[in-house]
Backbone and ligand atoms as CSV (ligand in chain L), in Angstrom:
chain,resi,resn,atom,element,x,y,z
A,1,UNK,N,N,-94.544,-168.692,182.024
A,1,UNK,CA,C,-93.450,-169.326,181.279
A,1,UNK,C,C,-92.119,-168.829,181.842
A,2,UNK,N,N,-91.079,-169.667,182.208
A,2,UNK,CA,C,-90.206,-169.282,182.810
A,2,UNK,C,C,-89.273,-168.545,181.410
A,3,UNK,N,N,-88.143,-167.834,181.581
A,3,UNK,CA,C,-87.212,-166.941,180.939
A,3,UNK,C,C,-86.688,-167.878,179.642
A,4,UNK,N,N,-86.170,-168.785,179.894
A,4,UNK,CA,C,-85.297,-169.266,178.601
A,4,UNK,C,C,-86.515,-170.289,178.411
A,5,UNK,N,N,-86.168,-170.703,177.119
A,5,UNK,CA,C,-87.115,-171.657,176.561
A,5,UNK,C,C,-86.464,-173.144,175.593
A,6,UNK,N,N,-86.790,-174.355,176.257
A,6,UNK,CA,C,-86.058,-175.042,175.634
A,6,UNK,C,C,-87.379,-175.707,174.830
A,7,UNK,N,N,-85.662,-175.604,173.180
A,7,UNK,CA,C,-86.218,-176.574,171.361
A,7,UNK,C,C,-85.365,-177.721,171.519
A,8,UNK,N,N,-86.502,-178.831,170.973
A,8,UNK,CA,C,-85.738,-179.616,170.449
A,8,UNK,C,C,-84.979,-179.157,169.109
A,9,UNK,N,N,-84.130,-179.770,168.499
A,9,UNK,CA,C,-83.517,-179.143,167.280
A,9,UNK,C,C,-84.919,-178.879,166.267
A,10,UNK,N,N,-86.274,-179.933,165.595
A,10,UNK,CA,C,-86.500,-179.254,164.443
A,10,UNK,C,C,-88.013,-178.503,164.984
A,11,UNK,N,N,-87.421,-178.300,166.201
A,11,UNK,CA,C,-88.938,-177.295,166.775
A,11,UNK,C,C,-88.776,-175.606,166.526
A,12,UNK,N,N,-87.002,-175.255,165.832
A,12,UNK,CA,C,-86.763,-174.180,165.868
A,12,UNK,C,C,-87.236,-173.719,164.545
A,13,UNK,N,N,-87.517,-174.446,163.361
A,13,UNK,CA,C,-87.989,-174.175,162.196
A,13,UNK,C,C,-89.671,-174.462,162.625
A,14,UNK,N,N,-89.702,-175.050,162.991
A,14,UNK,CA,C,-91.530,-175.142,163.506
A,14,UNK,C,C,-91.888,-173.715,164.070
A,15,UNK,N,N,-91.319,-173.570,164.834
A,15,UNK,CA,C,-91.821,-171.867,165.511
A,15,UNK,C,C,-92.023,-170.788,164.407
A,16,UNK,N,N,-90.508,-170.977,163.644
A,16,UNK,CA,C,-90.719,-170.290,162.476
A,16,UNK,C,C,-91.902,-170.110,161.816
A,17,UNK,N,N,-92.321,-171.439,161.356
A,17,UNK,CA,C,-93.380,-171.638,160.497
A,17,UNK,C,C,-94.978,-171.682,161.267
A,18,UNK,N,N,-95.251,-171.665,162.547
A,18,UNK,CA,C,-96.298,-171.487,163.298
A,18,UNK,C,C,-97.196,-170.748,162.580
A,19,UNK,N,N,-98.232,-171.233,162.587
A,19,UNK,CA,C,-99.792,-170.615,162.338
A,19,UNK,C,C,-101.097,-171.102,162.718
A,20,UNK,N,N,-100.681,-171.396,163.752
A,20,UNK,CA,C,-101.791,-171.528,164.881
A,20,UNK,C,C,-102.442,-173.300,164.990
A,21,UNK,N,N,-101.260,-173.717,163.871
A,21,UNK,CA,C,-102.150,-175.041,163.538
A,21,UNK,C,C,-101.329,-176.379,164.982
A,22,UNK,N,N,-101.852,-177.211,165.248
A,22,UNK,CA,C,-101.275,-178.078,166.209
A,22,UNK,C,C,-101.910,-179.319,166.221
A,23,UNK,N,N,-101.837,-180.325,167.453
A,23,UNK,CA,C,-102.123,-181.878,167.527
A,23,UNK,C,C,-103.558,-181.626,168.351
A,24,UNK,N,N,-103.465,-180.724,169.034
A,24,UNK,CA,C,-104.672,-180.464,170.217
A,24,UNK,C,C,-104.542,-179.004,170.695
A,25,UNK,N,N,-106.224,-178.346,171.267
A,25,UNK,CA,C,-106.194,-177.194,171.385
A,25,UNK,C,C,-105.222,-176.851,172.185
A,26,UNK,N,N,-104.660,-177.362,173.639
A,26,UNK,CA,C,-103.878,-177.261,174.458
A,26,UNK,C,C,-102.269,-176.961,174.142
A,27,UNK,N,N,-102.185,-178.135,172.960
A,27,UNK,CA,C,-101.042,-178.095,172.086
A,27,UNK,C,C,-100.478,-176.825,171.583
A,28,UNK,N,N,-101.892,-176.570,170.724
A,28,UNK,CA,C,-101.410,-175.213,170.010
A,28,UNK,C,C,-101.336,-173.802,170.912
A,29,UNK,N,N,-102.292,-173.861,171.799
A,29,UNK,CA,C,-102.612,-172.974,172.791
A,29,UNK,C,C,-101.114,-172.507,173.550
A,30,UNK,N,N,-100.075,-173.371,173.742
A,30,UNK,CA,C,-98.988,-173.743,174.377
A,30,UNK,C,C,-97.930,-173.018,173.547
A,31,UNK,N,N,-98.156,-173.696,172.070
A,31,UNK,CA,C,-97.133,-172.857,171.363
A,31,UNK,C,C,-97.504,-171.697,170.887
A,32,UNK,N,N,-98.491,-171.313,170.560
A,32,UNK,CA,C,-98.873,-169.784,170.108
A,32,UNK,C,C,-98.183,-169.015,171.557
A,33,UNK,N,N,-98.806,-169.448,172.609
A,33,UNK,CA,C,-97.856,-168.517,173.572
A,33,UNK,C,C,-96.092,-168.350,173.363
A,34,UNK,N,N,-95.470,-169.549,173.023
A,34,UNK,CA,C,-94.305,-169.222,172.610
A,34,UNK,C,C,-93.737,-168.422,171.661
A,35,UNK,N,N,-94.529,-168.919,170.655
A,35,UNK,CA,C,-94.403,-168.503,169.688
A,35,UNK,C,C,-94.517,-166.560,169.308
A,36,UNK,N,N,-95.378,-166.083,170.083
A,36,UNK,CA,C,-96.023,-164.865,170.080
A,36,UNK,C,C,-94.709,-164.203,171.153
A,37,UNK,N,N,-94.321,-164.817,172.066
A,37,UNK,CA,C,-93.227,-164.393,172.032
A,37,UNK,C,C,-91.824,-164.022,171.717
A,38,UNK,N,N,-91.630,-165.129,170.882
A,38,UNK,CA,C,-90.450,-164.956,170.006
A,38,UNK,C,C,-91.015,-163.832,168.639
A,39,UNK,N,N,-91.931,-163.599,168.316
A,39,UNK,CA,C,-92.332,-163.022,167.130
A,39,UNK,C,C,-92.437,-160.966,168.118
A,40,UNK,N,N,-92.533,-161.207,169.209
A,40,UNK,CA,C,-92.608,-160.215,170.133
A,40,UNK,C,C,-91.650,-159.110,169.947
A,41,UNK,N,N,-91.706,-157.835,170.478
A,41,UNK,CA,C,-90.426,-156.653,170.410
A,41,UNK,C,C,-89.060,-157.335,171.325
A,42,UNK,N,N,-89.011,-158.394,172.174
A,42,UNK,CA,C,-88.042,-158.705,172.533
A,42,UNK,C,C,-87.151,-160.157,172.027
A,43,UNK,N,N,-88.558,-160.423,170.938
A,43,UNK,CA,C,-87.865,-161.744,170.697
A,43,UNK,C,C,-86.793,-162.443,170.433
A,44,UNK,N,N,-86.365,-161.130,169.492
A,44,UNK,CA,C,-85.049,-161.554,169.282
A,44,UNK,C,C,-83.727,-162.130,170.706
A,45,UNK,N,N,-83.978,-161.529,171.489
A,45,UNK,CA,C,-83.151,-161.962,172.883
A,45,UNK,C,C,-83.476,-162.854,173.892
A,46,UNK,N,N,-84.782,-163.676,173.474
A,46,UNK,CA,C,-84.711,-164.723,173.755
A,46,UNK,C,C,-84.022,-166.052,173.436
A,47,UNK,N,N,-83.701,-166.161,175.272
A,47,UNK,CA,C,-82.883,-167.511,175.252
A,47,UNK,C,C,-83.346,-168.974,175.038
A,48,UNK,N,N,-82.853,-169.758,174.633
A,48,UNK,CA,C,-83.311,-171.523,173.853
A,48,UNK,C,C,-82.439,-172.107,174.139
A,49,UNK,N,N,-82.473,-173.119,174.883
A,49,UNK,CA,C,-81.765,-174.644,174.978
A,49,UNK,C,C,-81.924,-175.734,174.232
A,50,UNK,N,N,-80.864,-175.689,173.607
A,50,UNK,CA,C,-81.223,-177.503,172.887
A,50,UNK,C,C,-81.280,-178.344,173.414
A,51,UNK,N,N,-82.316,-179.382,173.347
A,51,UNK,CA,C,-82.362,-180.246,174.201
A,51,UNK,C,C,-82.681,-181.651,173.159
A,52,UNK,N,N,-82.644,-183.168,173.456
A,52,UNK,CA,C,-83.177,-183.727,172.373
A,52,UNK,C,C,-83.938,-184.892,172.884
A,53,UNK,N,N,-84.755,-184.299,173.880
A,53,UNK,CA,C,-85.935,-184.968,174.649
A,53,UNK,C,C,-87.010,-183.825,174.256
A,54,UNK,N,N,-88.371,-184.161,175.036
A,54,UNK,CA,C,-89.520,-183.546,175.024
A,54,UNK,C,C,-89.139,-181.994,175.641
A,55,UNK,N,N,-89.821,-180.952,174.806
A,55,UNK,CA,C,-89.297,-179.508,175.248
A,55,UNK,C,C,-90.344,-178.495,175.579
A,56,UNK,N,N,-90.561,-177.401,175.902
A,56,UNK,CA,C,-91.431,-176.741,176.224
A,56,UNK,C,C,-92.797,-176.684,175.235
A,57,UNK,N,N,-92.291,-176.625,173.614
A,57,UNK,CA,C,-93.419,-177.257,172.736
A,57,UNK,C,C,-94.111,-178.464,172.958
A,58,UNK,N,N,-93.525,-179.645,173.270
A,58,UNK,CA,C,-93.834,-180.881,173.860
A,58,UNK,C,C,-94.989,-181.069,174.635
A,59,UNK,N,N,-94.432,-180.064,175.870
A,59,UNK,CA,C,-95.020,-180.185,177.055
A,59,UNK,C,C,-96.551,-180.591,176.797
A,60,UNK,N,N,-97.622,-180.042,176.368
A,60,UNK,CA,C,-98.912,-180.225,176.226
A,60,UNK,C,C,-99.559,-181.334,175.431
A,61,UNK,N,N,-98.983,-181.953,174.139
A,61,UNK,CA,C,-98.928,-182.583,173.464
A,61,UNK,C,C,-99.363,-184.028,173.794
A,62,UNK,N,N,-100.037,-184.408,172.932
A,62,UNK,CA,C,-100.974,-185.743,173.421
A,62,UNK,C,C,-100.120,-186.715,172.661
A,63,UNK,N,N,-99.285,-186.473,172.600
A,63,UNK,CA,C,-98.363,-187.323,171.801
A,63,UNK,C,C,-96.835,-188.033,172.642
A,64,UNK,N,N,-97.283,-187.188,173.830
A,64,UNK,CA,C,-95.823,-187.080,174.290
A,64,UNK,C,C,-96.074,-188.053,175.242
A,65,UNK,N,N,-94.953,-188.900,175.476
A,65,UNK,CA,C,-94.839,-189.925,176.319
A,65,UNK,C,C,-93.390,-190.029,177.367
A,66,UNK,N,N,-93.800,-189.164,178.830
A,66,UNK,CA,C,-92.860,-188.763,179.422
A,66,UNK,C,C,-92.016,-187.449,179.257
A,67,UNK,N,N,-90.612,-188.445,178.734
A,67,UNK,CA,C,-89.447,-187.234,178.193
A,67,UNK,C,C,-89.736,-187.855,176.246
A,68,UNK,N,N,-89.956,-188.743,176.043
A,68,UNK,CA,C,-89.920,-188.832,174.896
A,68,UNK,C,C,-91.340,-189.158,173.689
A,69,UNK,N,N,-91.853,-189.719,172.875
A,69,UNK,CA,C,-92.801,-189.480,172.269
A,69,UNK,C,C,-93.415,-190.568,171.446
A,70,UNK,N,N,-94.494,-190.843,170.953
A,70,UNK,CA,C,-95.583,-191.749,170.779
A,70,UNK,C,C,-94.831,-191.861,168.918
A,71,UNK,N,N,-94.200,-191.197,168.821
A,71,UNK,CA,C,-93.846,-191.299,167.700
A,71,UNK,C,C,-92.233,-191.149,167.080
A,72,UNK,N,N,-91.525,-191.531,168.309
A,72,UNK,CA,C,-89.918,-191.442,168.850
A,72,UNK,C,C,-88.841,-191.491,167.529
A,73,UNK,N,N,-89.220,-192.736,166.349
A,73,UNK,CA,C,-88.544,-192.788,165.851
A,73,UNK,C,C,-88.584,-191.694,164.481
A,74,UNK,N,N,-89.418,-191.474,164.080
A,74,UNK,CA,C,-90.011,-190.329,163.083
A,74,UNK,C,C,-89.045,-188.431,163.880
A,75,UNK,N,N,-89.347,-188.406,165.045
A,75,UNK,CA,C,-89.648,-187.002,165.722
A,75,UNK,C,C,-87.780,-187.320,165.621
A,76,UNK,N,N,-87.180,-188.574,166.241
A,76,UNK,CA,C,-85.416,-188.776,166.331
A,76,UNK,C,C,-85.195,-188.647,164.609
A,77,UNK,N,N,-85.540,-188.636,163.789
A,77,UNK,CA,C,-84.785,-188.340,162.374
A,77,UNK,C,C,-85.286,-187.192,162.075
A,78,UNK,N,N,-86.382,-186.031,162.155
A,78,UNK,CA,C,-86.371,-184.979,162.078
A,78,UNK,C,C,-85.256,-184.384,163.491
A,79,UNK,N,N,-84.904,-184.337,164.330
A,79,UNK,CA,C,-83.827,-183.597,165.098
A,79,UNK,C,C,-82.827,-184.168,164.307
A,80,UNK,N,N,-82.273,-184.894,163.765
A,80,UNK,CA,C,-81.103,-185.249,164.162
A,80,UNK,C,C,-80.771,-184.358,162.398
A,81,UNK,N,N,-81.823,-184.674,161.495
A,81,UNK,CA,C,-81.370,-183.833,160.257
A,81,UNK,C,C,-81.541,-182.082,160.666
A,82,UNK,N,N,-82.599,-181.451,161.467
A,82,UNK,CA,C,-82.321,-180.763,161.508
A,82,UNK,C,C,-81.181,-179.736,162.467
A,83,UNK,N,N,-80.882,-180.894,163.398
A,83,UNK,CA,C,-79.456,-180.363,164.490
A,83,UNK,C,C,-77.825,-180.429,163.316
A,84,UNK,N,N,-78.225,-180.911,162.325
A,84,UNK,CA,C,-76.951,-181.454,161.664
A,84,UNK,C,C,-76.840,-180.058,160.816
A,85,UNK,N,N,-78.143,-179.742,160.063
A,85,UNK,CA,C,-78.320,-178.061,159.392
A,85,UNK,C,C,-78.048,-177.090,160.208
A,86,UNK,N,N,-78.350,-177.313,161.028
A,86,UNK,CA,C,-78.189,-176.003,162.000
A,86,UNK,C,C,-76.989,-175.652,162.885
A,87,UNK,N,N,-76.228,-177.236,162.958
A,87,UNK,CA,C,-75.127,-177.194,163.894
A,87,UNK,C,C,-75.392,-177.310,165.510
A,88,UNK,N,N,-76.176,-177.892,166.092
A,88,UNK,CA,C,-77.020,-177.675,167.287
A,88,UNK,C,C,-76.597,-178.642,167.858
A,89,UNK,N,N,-76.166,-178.758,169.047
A,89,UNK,CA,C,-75.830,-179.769,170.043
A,89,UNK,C,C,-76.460,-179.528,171.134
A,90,UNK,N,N,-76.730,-181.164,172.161
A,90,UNK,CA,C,-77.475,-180.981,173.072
A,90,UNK,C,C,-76.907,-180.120,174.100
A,91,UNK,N,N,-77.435,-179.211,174.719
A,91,UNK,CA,C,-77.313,-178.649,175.922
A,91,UNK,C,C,-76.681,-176.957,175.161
A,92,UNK,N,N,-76.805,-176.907,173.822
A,92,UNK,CA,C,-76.532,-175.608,173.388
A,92,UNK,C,C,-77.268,-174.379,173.816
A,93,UNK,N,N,-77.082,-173.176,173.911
A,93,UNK,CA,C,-77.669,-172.323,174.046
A,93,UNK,C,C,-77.567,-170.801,173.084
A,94,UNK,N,N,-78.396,-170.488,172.572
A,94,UNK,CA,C,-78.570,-169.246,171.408
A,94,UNK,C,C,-80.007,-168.421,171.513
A,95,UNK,N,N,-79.930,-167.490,171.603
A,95,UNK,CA,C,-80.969,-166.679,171.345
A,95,UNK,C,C,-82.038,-166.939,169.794
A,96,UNK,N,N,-82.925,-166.017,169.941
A,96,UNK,CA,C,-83.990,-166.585,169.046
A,96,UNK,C,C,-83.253,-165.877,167.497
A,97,UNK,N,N,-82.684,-164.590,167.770
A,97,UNK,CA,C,-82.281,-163.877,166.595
A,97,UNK,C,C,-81.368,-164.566,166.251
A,98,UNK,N,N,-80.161,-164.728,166.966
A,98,UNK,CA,C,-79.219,-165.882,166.559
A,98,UNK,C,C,-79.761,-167.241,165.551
A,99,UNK,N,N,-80.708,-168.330,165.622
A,99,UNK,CA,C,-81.078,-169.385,165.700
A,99,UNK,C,C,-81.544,-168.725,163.843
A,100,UNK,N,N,-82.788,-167.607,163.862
A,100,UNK,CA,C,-83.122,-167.207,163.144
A,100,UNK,C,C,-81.936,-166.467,162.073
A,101,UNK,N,N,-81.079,-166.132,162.199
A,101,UNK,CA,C,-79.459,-165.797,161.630
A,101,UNK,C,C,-79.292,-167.424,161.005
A,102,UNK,N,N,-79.162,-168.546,161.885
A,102,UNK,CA,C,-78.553,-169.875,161.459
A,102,UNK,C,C,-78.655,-170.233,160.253
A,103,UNK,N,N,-80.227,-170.309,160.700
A,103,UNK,CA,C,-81.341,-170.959,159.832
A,103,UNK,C,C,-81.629,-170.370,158.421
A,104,UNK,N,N,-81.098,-168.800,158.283
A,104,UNK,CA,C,-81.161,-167.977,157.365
A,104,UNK,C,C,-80.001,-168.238,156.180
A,105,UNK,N,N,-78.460,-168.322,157.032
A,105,UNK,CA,C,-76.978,-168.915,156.672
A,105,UNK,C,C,-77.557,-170.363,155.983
A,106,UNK,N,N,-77.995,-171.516,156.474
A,106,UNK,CA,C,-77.831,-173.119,156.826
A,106,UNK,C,C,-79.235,-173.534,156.283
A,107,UNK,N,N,-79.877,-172.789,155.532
A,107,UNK,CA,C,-81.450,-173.584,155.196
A,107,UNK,C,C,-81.929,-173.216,153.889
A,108,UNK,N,N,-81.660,-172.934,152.669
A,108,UNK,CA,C,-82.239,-172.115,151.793
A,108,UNK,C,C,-83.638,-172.601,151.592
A,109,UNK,N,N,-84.337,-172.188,150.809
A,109,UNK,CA,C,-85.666,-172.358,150.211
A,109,UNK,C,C,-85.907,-173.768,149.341
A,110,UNK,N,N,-86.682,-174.166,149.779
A,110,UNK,CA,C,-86.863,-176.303,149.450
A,110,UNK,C,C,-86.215,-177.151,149.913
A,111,UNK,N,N,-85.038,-176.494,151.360
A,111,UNK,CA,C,-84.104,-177.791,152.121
A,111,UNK,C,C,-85.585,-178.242,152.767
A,112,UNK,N,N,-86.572,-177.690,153.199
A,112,UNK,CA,C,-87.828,-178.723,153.638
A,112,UNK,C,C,-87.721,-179.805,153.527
A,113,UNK,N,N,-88.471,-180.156,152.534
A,113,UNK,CA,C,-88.663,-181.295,151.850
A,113,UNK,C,C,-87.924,-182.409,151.809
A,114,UNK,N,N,-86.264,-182.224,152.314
A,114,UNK,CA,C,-86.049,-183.818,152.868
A,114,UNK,C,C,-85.974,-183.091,154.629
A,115,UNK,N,N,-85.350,-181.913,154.702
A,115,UNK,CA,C,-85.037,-181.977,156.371
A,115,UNK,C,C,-86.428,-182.138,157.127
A,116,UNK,N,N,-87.484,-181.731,156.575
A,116,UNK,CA,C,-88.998,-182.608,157.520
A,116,UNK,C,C,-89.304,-183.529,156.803
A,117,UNK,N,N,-88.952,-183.922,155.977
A,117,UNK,CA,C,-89.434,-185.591,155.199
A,117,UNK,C,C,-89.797,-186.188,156.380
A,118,UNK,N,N,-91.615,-186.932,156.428
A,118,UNK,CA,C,-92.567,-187.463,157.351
A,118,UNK,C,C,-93.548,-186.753,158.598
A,119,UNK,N,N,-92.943,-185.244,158.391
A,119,UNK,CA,C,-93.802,-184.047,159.283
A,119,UNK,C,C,-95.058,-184.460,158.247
A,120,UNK,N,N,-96.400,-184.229,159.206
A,120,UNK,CA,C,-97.919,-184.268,158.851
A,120,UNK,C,C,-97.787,-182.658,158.680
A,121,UNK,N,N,-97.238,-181.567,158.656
A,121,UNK,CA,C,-97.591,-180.629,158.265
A,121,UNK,C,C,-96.395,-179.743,157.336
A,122,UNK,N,N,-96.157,-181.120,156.440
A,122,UNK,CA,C,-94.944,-180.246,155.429
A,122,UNK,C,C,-95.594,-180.218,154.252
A,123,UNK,N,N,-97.287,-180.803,153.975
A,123,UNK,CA,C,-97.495,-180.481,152.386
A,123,UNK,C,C,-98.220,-179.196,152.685
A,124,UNK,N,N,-98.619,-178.767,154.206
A,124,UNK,CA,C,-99.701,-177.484,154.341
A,124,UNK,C,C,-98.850,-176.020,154.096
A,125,UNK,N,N,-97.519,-176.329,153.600
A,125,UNK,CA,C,-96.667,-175.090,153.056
A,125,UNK,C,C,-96.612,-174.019,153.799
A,126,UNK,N,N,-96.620,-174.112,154.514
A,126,UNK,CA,C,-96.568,-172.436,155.575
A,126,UNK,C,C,-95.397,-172.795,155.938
A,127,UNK,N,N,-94.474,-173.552,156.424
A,127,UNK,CA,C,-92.589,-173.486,157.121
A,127,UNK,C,C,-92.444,-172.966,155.667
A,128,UNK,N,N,-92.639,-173.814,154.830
A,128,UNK,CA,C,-91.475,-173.296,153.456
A,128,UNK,C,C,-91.888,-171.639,153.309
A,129,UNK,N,N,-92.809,-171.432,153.695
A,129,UNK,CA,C,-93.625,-169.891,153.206
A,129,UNK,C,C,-92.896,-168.912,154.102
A,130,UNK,N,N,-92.797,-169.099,154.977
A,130,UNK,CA,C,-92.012,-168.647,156.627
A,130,UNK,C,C,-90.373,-168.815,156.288
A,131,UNK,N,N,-90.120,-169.728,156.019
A,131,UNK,CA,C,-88.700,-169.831,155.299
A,131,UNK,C,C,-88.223,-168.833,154.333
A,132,UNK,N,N,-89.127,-169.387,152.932
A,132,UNK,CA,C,-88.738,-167.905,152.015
A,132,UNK,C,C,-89.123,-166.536,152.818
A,133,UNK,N,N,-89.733,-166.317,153.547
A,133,UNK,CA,C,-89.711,-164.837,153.809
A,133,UNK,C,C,-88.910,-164.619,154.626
A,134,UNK,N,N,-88.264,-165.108,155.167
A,134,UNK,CA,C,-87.184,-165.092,156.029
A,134,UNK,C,C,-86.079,-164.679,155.230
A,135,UNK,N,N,-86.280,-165.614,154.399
A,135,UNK,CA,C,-84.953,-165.358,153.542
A,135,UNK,C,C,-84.975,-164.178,152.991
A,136,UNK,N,N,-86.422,-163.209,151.894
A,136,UNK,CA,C,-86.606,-162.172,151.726
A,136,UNK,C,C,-86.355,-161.230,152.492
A,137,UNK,N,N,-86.347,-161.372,153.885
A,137,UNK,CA,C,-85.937,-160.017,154.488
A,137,UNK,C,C,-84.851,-159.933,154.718
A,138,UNK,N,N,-83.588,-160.314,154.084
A,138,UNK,CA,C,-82.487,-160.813,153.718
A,138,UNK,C,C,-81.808,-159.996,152.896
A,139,UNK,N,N,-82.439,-159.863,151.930
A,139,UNK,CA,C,-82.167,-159.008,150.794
A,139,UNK,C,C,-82.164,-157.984,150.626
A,140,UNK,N,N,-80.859,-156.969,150.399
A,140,UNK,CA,C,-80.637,-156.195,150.074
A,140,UNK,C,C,-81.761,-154.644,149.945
L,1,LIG,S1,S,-92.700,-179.165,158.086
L,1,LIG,FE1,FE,-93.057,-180.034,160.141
L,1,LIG,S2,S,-91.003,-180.407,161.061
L,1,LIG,FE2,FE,-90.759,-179.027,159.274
L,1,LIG,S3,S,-90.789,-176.965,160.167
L,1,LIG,FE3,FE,-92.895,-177.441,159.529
L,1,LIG,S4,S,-93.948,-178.313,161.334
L,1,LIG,FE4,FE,-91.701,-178.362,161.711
């Protein structure tokens, strides 16, 4: 895996919420490696590009068609609500601790529920679960 790693905008709350679940073994296989790195002793200083085409999560994905996706118009209204929470523009660049700072500021506990409104994996509750604890380690 090369050094920086490019998200689409609502792939940065997806990482968050990762638990091994995905579209295909390859899929998940792909992001657990990412993922295990950002969760890593250096994670926090990992670098991320916004991008709002197909991204290093993408890459494996049986879904993906080219630069863009089998399911374009669904995957374009999750980025665009979650680049709008987060403040994310294309070609941005932030580290993982940063992103995780944003998201902490810009997301409280149940913005889910419309900012992935049509994700197949927003009733399996693990982002929101990953969310609140995020937020818990927050506190005082
Ligand atoms: S509910 Fe879906 S879009 Fe939202 S963070 Fe989880 S996997 Fe990503």
């Amino acid at each position: 895996m090369s050094e920086s790693i490019s998200f689409r905008p609502h792939h940065f709350l997806c990482a968050l919420g990762f638990q091994g679940k995905g579209y295909s073994d390859d899929f998940t296989a792909n992001m657990a490696r990412i993922v295990d790195r950002l969760r890593g002793p250096d994670g926090a200083g990992v670098e991320i590009e916004v991008t709002f085409q197909a991204d290093h999560i993408c890459a494996p994905c049986p879904l993906r068609r080219g630069q863009s996706c089998e399911t374009a118009p669904k995957i374009a209204g999750l980025d665009h609500r979650h680049a709008q929470a987060l403040g994310l523009r294309d070609g941005a660049r932030l580290t993982w601790g940063a992103a995780r700072a944003r998201i902490r500021d810009a997301v409280p506990p149940g913005a889910l529920n419309s900012l992935c409104a049509g994700c197949s994996w927003l009733d399996a509750g693990m982002c929101e679960s990953a969310l609140r604890a995020l937020h818990d380690e927050a506190q005082p």
